[in-house]
N, C-alpha and C positions, 0 to 999 in steps of 0.2 A: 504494500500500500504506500501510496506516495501523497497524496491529498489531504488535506483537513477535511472532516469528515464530522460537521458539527453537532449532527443526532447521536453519535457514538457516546458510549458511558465511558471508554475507560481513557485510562492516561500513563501511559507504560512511560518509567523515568529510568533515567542511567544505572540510578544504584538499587535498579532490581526491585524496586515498588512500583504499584499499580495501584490510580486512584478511579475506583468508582464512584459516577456523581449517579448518587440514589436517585435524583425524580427523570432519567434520560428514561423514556418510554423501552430500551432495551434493557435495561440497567437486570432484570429479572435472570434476563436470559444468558446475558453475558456475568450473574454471577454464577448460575450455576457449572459454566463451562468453564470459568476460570479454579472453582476452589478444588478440584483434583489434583492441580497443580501449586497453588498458592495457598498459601498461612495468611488468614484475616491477621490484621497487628490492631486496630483501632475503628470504630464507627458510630463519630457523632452524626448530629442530624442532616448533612445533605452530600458528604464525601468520604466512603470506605477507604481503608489503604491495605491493603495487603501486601506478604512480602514474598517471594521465588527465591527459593532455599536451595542448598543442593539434596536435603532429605525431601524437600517435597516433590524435586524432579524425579527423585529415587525412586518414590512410595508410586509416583505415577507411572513410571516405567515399569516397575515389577507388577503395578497393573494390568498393562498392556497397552498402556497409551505411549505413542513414539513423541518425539521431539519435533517434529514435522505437526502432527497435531496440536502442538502446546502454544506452539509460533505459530499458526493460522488462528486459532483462536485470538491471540494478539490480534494481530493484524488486521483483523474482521473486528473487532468491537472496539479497537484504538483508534481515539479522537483524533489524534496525531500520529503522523508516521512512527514506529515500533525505532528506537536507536538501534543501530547494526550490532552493537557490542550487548544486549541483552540474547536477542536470537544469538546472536554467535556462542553467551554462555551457558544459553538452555542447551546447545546444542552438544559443546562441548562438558558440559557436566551430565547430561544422558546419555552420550558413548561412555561414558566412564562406569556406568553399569554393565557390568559383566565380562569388562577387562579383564577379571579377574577369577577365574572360574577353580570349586573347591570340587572334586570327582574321586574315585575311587578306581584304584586296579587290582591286581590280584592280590598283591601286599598291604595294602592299605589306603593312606587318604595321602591323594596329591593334590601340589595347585600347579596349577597352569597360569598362564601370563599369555597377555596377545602377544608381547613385544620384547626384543631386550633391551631400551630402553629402561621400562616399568622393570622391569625382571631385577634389573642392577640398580633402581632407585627401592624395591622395596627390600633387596638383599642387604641394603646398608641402613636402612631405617632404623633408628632406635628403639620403634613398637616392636615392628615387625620381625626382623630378624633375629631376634632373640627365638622365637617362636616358629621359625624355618628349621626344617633338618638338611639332611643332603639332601646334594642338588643333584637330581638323575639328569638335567642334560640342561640345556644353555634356559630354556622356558618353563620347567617344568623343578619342583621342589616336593621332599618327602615332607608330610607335615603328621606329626605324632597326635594321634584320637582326641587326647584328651586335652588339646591346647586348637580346637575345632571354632571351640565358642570364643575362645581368648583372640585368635587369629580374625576371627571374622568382627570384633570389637575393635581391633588395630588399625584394619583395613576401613573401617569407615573412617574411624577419627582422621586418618593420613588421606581419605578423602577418593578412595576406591574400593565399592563395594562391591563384596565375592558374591557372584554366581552358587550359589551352594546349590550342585549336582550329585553329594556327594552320598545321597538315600539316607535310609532309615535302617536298622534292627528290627529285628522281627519280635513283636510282644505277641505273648503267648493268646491262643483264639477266643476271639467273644463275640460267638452266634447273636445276632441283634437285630430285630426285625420290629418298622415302624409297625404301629398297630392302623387300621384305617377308622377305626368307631376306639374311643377312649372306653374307659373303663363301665363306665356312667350312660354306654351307646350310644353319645352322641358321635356327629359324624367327624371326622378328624381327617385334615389331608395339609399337605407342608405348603404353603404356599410358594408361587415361582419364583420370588426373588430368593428366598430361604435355602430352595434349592439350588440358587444361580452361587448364592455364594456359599453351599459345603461346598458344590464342585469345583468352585474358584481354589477353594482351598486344597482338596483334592488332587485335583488335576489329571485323575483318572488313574492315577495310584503312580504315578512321572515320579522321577526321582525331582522336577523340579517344584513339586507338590509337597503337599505336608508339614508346611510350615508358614506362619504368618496371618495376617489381625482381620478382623471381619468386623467393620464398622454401622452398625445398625442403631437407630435409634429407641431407648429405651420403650419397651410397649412393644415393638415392633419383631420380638419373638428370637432372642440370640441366645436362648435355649434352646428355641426348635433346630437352629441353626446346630447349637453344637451335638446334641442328640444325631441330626441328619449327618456330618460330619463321622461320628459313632457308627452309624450302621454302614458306610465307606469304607471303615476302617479296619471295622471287624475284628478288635485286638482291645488286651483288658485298657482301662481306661484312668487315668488320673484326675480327676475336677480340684481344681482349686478354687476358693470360695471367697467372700469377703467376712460373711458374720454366719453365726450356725443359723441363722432367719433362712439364706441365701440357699444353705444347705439342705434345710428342711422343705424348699421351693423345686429344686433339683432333683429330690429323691420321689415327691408327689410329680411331675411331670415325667421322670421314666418310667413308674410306674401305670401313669395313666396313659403314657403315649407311646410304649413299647411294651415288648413280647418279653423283657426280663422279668423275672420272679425275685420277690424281697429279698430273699436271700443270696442275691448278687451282687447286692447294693454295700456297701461297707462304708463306717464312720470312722474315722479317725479324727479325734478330735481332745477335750480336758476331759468331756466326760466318759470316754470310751477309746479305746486304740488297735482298731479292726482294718484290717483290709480284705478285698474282696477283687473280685473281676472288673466291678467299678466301683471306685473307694470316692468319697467326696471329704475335703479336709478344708481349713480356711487359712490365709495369709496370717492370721494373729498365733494358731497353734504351728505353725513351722517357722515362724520369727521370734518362737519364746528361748529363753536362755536363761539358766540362773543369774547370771550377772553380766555386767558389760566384755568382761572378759574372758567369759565360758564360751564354748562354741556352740553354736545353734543344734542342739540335744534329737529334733527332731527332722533333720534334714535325710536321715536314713531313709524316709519314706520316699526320698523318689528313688531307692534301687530296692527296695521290697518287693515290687514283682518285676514281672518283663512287663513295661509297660508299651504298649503301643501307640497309645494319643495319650499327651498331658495337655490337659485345654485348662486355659488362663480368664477365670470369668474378669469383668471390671480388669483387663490387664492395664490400662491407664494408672491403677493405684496398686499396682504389681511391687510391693515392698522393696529396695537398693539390696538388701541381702538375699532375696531369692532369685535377683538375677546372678551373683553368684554362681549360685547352685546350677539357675540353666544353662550357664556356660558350659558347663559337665557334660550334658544332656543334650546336646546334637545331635544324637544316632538314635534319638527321639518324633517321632511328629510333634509340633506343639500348635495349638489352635487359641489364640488369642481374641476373645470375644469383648469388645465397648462399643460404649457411646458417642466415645472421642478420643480422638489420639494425643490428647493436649496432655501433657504432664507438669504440675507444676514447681518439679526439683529438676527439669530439663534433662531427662533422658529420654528422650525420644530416638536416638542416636540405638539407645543398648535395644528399646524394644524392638526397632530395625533389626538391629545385629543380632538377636539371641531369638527373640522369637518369630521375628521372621517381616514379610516386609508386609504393607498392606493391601489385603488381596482382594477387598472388595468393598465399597462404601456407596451407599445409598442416602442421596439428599432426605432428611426430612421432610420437608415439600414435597419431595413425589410422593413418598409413603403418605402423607396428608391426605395430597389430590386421590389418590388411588383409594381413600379410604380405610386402608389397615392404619394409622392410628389417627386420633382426634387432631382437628383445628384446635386451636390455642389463640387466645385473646394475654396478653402481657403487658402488664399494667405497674411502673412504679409509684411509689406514692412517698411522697416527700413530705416528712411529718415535724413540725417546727418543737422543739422542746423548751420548756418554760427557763424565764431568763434566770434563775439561781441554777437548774440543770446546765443553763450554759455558762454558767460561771465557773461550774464542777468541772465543769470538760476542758474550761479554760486551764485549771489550777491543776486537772489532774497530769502524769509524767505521758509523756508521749505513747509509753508503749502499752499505757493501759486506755487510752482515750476511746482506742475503736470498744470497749465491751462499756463503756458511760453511753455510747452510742447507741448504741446496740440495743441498750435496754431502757431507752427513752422508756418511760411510765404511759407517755401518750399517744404507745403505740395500742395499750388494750382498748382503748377508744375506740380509735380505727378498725383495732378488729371486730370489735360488738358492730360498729357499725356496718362492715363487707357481712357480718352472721346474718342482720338481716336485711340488708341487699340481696343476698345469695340464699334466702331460706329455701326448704325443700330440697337443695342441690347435695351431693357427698360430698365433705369438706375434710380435708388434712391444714392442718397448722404447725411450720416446723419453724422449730429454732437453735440456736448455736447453746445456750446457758437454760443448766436447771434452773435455777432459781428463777428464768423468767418462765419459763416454760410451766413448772411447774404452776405458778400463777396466772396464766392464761387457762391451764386444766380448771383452776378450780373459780373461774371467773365464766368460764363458759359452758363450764359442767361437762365438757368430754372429757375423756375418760385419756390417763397422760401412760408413753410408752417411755421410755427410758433405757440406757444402757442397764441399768441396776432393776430392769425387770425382769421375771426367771422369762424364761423361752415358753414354759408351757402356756402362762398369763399372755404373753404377747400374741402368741394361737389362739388361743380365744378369742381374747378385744379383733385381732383382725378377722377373724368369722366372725364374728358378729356384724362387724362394720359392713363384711361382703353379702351378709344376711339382712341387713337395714334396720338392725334391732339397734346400733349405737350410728346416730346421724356425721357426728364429726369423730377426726381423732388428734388431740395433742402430741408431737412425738419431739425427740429429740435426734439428734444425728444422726442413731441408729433407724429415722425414717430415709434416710438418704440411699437406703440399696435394699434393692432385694425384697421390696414389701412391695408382694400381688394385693393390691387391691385396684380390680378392674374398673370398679365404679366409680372409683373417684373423679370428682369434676371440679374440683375447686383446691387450689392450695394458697395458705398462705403462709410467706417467709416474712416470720419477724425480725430473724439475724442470722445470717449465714458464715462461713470461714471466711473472712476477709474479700479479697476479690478470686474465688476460685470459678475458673468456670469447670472443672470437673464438677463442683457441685452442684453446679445450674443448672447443668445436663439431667444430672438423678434426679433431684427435685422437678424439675418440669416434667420428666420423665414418669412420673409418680401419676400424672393424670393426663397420659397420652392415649391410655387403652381405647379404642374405639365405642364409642355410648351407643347404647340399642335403639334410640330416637335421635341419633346423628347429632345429641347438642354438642357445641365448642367448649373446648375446656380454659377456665380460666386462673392466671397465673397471675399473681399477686406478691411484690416484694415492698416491705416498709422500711424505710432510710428516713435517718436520720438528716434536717437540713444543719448546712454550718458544719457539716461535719466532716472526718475521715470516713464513715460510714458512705456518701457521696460519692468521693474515689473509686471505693472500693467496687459499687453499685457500677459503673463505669464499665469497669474489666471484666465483672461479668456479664454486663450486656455482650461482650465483644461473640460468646459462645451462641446470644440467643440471634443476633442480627447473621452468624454466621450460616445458621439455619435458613436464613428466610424468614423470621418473625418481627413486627412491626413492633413496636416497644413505646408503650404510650405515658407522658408522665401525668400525675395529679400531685396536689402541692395541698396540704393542711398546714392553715398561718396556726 
C-alpha cells in the first residue's frame, strides 16, 4: 500500500506499535485480524495501541498463520503506508521459527540448525552451549533428554525458537470414550470449535502435536476441550488444578461426559494421596514445602505413573516452581488450557518454551455472536468517598492506600442499590478482603464463601445457588476459578488484585454461561474516585476492550 487511506483504523509506527482509532467504521474488523498477532498495551476512549513482539509473531506462526498474512493484514487496515522496517521485522522474526528444529534418531535427541552461521553462534552462546553435547556433524548437535526443556528455554531467551519434532513417551493405555447422552440423558455432543482445537492440539498424533495452550474463553467449555484432547490420546492422564472446587468440577464432568468408571478417577491432594489412570491434583499441593529451603516434597507425582497427557488447567497462573518441574517432562504431551495468555510475573516466554506454543484461540466475540457464551454489558462505577476517608488515604503509606480504596464504606450503597436495579437476576459479589466481604454477606443476607470454608459447605451454597433456592452469592477470591454456576447473570466487583487482568478474565468469566432466555450478562466493577484504585481499574480494562467489550463508566459524587 502506498496511499493515505483515511477510512482505515490503524497506524502501524516504527517501533512496532499499532494504533487503533476505535470509532473508524472498520476498526471491529481490523481488530480482530490484528490480535493473533499483536499484545493490546493500552485503551482509553478513542485510540488502542498494541505492541508486535517477537512471542506474539511466534504464538502466530506455530498457529499456522505465515508472515505474509500478518503484513497484508497491515497493509489493508493501515491508515498510512506500513514503514518497510516493521514488515521486514515481522518477517524476519517469523523465519526465525523453526530454524531450529529439536528431532530424535536412533540414539536419542538431536538438534539440527538450518545454517552454520546459527550452528556457530548458538555453539558459543552462554545459555546454550552449556546444554549442547557433541556435535555429530557441522549442523547437527547430540542434546542429553533431560536438559530438552532447559534447551528449548535458552533458545527462546537468545531469541530462536526450537521446532520440537522430537515426540513423546508412550504412557501407559487409557480406553476413553466421549459418552453422546450425559449421565442425567441428556443429549451431549463437543461442539466444533472444541473439537477444532483438541485437534489443533493433537495434530493427528504428529510428532509436531502434543504440546501447547488452547485459549478459550471462560464459559466456553476448556474442559470439554481437554476431556476431547483425552480420548486423542488414549494414555493415563495428569490434570493439574487451581483449588480442590476446580477438582471436584473435573471429576463431575468425566464422569458425566465419558465412559470412565469412579474408580479411575484418583485424588491426590492434603486430604488424600491417590493416583489413578486419571489422577487430578492442584498447583497449591505440589508447590507445598516445609520451608523455604526444603524441596518441593510432592513433585514425585509427575513420575508416579507413565503419564501420557499432563494438561495444565488456568496455565496463565501455572506457579514459577512447577515450570521447573516441566522442564523435566518433555517426552510428555502437555495441554495447556486458559482464558488468557497474559501473565502477570512475565513468563510468557517459559509457557512458550515448556508447555508448548499456542495452538488455538478463539475471539470472545465470535463465541458471543455464535451464541455459546453470553453478551456482557461492562459497567465501571466511580464511587466518591467521604472527605475524612480521603484524608485516611491521604495520610495513609503508599503501599497500603490501594486496600483504604478498596474498601471505601460507600461502596455497600452502591451495591444495595445495583441489588435492586438487578432484582430477580442471579447475582455473584466478589471481592479482594474478608472483612469487607464479609460485611456485604451480612448487609445483603447472601450467604459469604470464603477461603476458610470446608469444600463440603461451598457444594452446597453453590447447588443451591444453581437450584435458585439462594438468589445471590458473596465470595471471596476463591470465586475467581472454577465455580460452575451456569446461571449467573450479574456480578459484582467491589475490589479486585490491583490491576490484574488474569482476574478480569475469571471474574467476567463467572457469568458468561449462555442464559436459557438469551439475556446479557452484566458486569459491574466499583472504584474508588481520587484514587490508586482508578489506575488500577485502567489495566484491567486493557483485558476486557481486548475482547471486544465496550466499557461504560458511571460516576457517584
Amino acid at each position: 500500500m502506498s496511499a493515505y487511506v483515511p477510512e482505515n483504523p490503524l497506524i502501524v509506527q516504527s517501533d512496532h506499535t499499532v494504533l487503533l482509532e476505535v470509532h473508524s467504521p472498520h476498526a471491529e474488523v481490523a481488530r480482530e485480524a490484528i490480535v493473533p498477532f499483536a499484545e493490546l498495551l493500552k485503551s482509553p476512549e478513542h485510540i488502542h495501541t498494541y505492541r508486535i513482539t517477537p512471542l506474539s509473531i511466534w504464538n502466530a506462526r506455530a498457529a499456522g498463520l505465515d508472515t505474509q498474512a500478518m503484513i497484508a493484514v497491515l497493509d489493508r487496515y493501515a491508515k498510512y503506508p506500513v514503514p518497510a522496517g516493521v514488515a521486514q521485522e515481522i518477517e524476519a522474526l517469523g523465519r526465525r521459527y523453526g530454524l531450529v528444529v529439536l528431532e530424535r534418531d536412533d540414539l536419542g535427541l538431536v538438534m539440527r540448525v538450518s545454517d552454520a552461521p546459527l550452528a556457530e553462534l548458538l555453539a558459543r552462546d552462554r545459555l546454550v552451549a552449556p546444554l549442547l553435547g557433541e556435535r555429530l556433524a557441522e549442523l547437527r548437535f547430540r542434546i542429553r533428554l533431560e536438559v530438552r526443556g532447559l534447551l528449548k528455554q535458552a533458545l527462546v531467551t537468545l531469541g530462536y525458537p526450537a521446532d520440537d519434532l522430537a515426540g513423546y513417551a508412550e504412557g501407559q493405555e487409557l480406553p476413553l470414550r466421549l459418552r453422546q447422552t450425559t449421565v442425567d440423558g441428556a443429549d451431549f455432543m463437543v461442539r466444533d470449535y472444541q473439537h477444532a482445537a483438541a485437534a489443533a492440539f493433537y495434530q493427528g498424533g504428529e510428532a509436531r502435536g502434543g504440546s501447547g495452550v488452547i485459549v478459550l474463553p471462560c464459559g466456553a467449555g476448556k474442559t470439554i476441550v481437554g476431556m476431547a484432547a483425552m480420548a486423542l490420546v488414549q494414555e493415563n492422564t495428569l490434570i493439574l488444578t487451581t483449588s480442590q472446587t476446580s477438582m471436584e468440577q473435573w471429576r463431575r464432568e468425566l464422569l458425566d461426559k465419558t465412559d470412565l468408571p469412579p474408580d479411575a478417577i484418583a485424588e491426590y491432594s492434603s486430604q488424600r494421596k491417590e493416583t489413578g489412570p486419571v489422577t487430578l491434583a492442584t498447583y497449591q499441593i505440589l508447590t507445598w514445602r516445609p520451608s523455604r529451603e526444603d524441596e518441593f516434597v510432592h513433585f514425585g507425582l509427575f513420575h508416579a505413573r507413565a503419564w501420557g497427557l499432563i494438561i495444565y488447567d488456568e496455565v496463565h497462573l501455572l506457579p514459577a516452581p512447577v515450570f521447573r518441574i516441566t522442564a523435566e517432562l518433555q517426552s510428555r504431551r502437555r495441554l495447556g488450557l486458559t482464558a488468557t495468555l497474559i501473565r502477570e510475573d512475565g513468563l510468557e516466554g517459559d509457557v512458550f518454551a515448556l508447555i508448548g506454543p499456542k495452538r488455538y484461540d478463539l475471539p470472545w466475540r465470535e463465541l458471543e455472536g455464535q451464541g455459546w457464551i453470553a453478551a456482557a454489558d461492562c459497567t465501571e462505577i466511580r464511587i466518591a468517598q467521604t472527605p475524612e476517608r480521603d484524608m485516611e488515604y491521604a495520610l495513609t503509606p503508599r503501599r497500603q492506600q490501594f486496600r483504604v480504596a478498596a474498601e471505601n464504606p460507600r461502596k455497600q450503597a452502591v451495591v444495595a442499590e445495583l441489588l435492586e436495579r438487578e432484582a430477580g437476576h442471579r447475582i455473584l459479589i466478589i471481592g479482594e478482603y474478608i472483612s469487607q466481604v464479609e460485611a456485604l454477606a451480612a448487609g445483603t443476607g447472601f450467604p459469604i464463601v470464603t477461603g476458610k470454608t470446608p469444600q463440603s459447605e461451598r457444594e452446597r451454597l453453590y447447588q443451591a445457588f444453581r437450584e435458585g433456592t439462594v438468589p445471590g452469592l458473596v465470595l471471596s477470591r476463591v470465586g475467581n476459578f472454577a465455580v460452575d454456576l451456569p446461571d449467573a447473570d450479574v456480578l459484582i466487583q467491589v475490589s479486585g488484585k490491583y490491576g490484574s487482568r488474569q482476574e478480569e478474565a475469571q471474574r467476567l468469566g463467572r457469568v458468561l454461561r449462555p442464559k436459557r432466555d438469551g439475556r446479557r450478562a452484566r458486569f459491574y466493577t466499583l472504584v474508588s474516585l481520587r484514587t490508586c484504585e482508578e489506575d488500577f481499574a485502567r489495566h484491567r480494562q486493557l483485558f476486557l476492550t481486548e475482547q471486544g467489550y465496550s466499557y461504560r463508566i458511571e460516576t457517584r459524587g
